[in-house]
C-alpha positions in Angstrom: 48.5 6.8 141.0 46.4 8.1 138.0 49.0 7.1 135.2 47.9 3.5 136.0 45.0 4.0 136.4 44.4 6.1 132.9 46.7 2.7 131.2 44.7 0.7 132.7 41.5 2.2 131.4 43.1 2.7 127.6 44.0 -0.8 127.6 40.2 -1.8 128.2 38.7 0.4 125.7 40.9 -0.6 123.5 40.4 -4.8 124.5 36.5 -3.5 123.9 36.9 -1.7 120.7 39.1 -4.5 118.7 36.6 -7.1 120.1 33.9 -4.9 118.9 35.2 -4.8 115.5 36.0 -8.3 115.4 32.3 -9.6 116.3 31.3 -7.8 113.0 29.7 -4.9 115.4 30.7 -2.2 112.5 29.8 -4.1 109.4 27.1 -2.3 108.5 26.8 0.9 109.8 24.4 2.4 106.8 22.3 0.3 107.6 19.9 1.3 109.8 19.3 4.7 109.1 17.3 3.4 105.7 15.7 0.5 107.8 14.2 3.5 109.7 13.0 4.6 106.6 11.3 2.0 105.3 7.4 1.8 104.9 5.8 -1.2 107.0 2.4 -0.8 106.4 1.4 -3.7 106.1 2.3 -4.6 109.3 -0.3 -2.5 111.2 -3.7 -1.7 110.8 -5.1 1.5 109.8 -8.7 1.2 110.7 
């Protein structure tokens, strides 16, 4: 009963991951950390 149940499973994480990849999800995966990093002052007021 659990052997299915574990294919079953694998198969969907799998279906998700190549879907994933496919919709461009790990293109840019440097990315962000410098977006974090980036100075937007002048978005905000400092009065």
């Amino acid at each position: 009963m659990m052997i299915p149940i574990s294919l079953i499973l694998g198969v969907i994480v799998l279906v998700i991951f190549l879907w994933a990849s496919k919709s461009g999800e790990f293109e840019d995966i440097e990315g962000p950390k410098y977006r974090m990093l980036d100075d937007d002052d002048e978005d905000y007021d400092d009065d």
